[in-house]
N, C-alpha and C positions, 0 to 999 in steps of 0.2 A: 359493470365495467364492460366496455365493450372491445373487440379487434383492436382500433388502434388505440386504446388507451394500455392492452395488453403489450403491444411493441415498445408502444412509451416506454414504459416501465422497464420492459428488456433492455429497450437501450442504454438507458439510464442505470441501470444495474451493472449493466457493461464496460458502460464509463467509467464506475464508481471503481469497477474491479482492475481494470488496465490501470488506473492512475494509483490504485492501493500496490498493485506489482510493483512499477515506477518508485513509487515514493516508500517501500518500503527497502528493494534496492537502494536508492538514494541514504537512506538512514542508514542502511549496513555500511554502506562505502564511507560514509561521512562520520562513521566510529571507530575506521581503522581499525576496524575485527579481522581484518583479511585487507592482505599487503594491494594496496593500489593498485599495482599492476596485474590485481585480479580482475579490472573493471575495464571500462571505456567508455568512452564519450560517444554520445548518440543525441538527437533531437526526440523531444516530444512535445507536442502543443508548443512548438515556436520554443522550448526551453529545452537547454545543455543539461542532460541529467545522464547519469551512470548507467550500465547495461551490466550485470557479472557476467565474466567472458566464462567462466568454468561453469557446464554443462550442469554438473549436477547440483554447485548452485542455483545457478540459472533456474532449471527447473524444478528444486524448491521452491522456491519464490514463486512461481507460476502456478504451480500447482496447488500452495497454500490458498494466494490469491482466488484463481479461477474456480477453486470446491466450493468457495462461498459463494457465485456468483447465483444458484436457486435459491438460497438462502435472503440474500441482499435483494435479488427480486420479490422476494416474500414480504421482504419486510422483517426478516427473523434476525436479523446483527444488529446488537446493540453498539458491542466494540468489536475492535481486532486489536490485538497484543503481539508486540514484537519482543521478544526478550531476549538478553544476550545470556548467557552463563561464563562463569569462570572456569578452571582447570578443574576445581575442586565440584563443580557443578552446581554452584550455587549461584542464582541470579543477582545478575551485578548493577545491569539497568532495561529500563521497557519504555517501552513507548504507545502510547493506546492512542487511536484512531476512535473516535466516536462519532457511531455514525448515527441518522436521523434519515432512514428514504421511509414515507409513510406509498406504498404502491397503489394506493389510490388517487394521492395528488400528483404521482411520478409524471401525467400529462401533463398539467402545467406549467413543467418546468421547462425552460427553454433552452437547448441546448447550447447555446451562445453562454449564457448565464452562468452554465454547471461549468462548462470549460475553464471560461474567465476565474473563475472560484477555484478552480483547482489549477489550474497555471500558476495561479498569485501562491498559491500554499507552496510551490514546486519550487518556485523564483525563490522565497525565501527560504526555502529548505537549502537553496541551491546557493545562497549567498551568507548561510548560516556558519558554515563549517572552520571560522576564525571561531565561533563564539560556542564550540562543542569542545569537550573535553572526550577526546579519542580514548577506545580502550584497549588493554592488550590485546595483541596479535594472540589470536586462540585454536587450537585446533577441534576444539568442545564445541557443542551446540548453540546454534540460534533456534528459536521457539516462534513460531505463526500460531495463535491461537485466537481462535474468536470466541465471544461473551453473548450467547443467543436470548435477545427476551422471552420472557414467559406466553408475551400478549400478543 
């Protein structure tokens, strides 16, 4: 592997991990775990998606996300898991992200292509939220966990 097939990969890594922040925000807010007006409206890739206005959200989510981003360059995430809890702490629903960057094909990917692919996931996350079953408003934990392969 050479220079730039090393950047590829970065970049590509990079992507993966802004649009997993993005879209796992999107998921919290579209569960109604925390009241609406915890969020706001923001653009990303041309698409209307949720921002958490509270700080230490916020940087949750940021931080779950961007830990994985050596990882996700490596090729080492298999999944990432979002999991809500109850009061009583028992997990109530998840959502698993599976992911597939192999970092030595990460060059031929064309960034046009990876956008377009995750736009289209965003749009329909983003026009889902009639067809989601909200859960209580909680003041318990949300879970960011990733599922690393062996290989």
């Amino acid at each position: 592997m050479n220079l730039k097939d090393d950047n590829q990969s970065g970049e590509v890594g990079r992507t993966v991990v802004e649009f997993m922040e993005v879209a796992i925000t999107m998921i919290v807010f579209l569960k109604g775990f925390y009241p609406s007006a915890a969020f706001e409206r923001r653009r990303y890739m041309n698409v209307v998606v949720q921002r958490a206005r509270h700080p230490e959200l916020r940087d949750y989510i940021h931080s779950a996300a961007y830990g994985l981003l050596p990882f996700i360059q490596k090729g080492l995430v298999e999944r990432v898991a979002v999991i809500f809890f109850s009061e009583d702490n028992v997990p109530v629903e998840r959502f698993i992200f599976k992911l597939t960057i192999n970092p030595s094909s990460a060059a031929l990917v064309e960034e046009g292509q990876l956008e377009f692919a995750l736009r289209s996931f965003l749009i329909k996350l983003s026009v889902s939220k009639s067809l989601v079953k909200p859960l209580p408003q909680s003041k318990y934990p949300l879970l960011i966990a990733a599922i690393f392969s062996m290989f």
